[in-house]
C-alpha positions in Angstrom: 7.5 17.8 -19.0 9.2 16.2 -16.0 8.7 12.7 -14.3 6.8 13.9 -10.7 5.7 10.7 -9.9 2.5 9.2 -9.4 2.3 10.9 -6.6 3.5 14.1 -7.3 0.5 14.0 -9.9 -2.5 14.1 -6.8 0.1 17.1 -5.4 -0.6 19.7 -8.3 -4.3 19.6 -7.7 -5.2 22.8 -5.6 -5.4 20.9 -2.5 -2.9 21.2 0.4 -1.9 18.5 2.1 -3.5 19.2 5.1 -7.0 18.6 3.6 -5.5 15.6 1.8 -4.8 14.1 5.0 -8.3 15.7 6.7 -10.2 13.8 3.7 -8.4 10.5 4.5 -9.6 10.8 8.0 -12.9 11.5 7.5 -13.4 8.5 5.5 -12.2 6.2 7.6 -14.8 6.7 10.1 -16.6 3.4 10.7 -19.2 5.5 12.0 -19.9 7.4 8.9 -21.2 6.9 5.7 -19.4 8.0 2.4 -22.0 9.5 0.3 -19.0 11.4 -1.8 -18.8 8.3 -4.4 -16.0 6.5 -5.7 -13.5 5.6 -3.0 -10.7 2.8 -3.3 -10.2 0.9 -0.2 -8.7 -2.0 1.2 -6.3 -3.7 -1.5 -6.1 -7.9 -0.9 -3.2 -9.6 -1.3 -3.2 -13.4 -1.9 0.2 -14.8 0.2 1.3 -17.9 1.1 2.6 -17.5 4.7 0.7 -14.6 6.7 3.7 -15.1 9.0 6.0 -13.9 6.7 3.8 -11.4 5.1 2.8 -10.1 8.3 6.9 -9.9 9.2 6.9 -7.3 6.2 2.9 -4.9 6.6 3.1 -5.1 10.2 6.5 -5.3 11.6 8.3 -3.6 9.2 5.5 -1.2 7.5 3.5 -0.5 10.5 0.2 -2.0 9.9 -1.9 -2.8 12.8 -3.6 -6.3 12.5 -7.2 -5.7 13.4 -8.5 -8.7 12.3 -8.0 -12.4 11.4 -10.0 -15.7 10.4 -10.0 -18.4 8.7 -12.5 -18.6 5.7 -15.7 -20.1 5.0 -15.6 -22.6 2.3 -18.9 -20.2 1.0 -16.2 -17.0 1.2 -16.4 -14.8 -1.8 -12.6 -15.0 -1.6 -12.8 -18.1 -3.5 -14.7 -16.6 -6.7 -12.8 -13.5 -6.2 -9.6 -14.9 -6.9 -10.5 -18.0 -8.8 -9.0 -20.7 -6.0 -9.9 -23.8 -6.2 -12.3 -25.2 -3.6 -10.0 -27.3 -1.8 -7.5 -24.3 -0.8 -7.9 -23.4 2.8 -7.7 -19.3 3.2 -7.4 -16.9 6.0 -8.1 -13.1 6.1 -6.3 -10.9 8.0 -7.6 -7.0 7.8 -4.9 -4.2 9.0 -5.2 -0.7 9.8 -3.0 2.4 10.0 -3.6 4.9 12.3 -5.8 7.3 9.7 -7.6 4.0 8.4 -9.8 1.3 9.2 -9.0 -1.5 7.6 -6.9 -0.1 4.5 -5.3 -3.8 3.3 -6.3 -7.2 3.7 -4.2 -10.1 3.6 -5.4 -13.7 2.4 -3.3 -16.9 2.7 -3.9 -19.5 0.8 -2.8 -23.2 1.4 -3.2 -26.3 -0.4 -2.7 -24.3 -3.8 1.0 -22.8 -5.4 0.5 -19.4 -6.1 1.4 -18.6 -9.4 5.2 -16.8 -9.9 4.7 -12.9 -10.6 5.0 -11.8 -14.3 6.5 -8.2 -15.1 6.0 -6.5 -16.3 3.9 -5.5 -13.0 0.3 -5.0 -13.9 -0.3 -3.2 -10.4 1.4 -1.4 -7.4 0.2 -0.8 -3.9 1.1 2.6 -3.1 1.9 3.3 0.7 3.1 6.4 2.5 5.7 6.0 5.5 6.8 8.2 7.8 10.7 7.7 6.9 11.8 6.0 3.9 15.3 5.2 4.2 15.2 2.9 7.0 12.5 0.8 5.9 13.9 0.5 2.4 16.9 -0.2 4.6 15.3 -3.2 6.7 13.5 -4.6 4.0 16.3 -4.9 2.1 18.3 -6.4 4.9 15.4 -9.5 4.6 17.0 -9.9 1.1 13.6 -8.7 -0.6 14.1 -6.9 -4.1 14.2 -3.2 -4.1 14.0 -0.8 -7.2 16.1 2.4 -7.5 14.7 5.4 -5.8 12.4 8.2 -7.5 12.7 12.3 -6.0 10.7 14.9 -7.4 9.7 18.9 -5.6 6.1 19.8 -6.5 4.5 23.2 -4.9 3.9 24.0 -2.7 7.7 23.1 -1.8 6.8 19.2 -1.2 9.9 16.7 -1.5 8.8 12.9 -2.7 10.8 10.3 -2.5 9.5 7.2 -3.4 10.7 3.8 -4.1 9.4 0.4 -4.4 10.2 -3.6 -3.4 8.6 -6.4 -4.1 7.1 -8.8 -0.9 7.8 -12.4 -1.1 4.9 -13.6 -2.9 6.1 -10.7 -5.8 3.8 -8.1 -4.9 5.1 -4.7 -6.0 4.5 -2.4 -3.2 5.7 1.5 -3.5 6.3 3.3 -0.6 7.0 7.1 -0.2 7.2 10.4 2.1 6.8 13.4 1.9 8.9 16.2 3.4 8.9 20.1 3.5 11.5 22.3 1.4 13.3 24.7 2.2 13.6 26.1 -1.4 10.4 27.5 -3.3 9.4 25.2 -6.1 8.5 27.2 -9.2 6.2 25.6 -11.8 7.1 25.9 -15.4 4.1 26.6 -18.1 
């Protein structure tokens, strides 16, 4: 069986990506209430410098900064994460334009972050509109960038996806997604 991805794996369901993308923006209505069940949403990162993070989700990445403050020394950011009491946090929520608040940011000062192990235990996976020039300007920062993945799944999709790693060692996969010319055919 060929490598597709781990994207190209959500492609071979039965649904196009038209509904994909229609599901997405359904449920990031603030208005509305998910009754459908299980739903991931809004992956936190713990940074040291929001500055410089914020340099890389919203400047380079796109993310919309929607919100930001400074944490209460009662925050559940401090049992979620296991920082000590005397680290000062901020939370910064961003948005895309299909989604409310889909990653949070928290800095944390007064405490060294630990030094990323790999192998990586976890990726964020985000679609852009054009990979090669943002693989491009975040390599120009000097940030670590891993080889690029392409796979063609039906119904005549083209992936490309590759991946970097921020500047507090994050692993962050980005991909798009463009139209074929060329039928794919599956194999049985």
């Amino acid at each position: 069986m060929r490598d597709v991805g781990l994207l190209g794996l959500i492609c071979l369901e039965t649904l196009s990506m038209e509904q994909v993308m229609e599901i997405d923006r359904s449920s990031s209505n603030p208005q509305s209430v998910d009754e459908r069940g299980l739903h991931i949403k809004r992956p936190c990162l713990a940074v040291a410098d929001l500055e410089r993070s914020l340099a890389v989700y919203r400047d380079i990445l796109g993310f919309r900064l929607d919100y930001l403050s400074d944490a209460s020394p009662e925050s559940y950011l401090y049992s979620l994460f296991g920082f000590p009491k005397h680290a000062r946090l901020k939370f910064a929520a961003l948005s895309t334009e299909y989604e409310l608040r889909a990653l949070a940011l928290t800095e944390v000062k007064g405490v060294d972050l630990p030094p990323p192990t790999t192998p990586h235990r976890a990726a964020v996976v985000i679609q852009v509109r054009e990979l090669a020039p943002t693989i491009q300007t975040i390599q120009d920062l000097g940030l670590k960038v891993i080889e690029p993945n392409y796979f063609q799944v039906p119904p005549n999709l083209l992936f490309t996806e590759q991946a970097f790693c921020d500047r507090d060692g994050h692993l962050i996969m980005l991909y798009d997604v463009k139209q074929s010319t060329t039928e794919t055919k599956v194999e049985a």
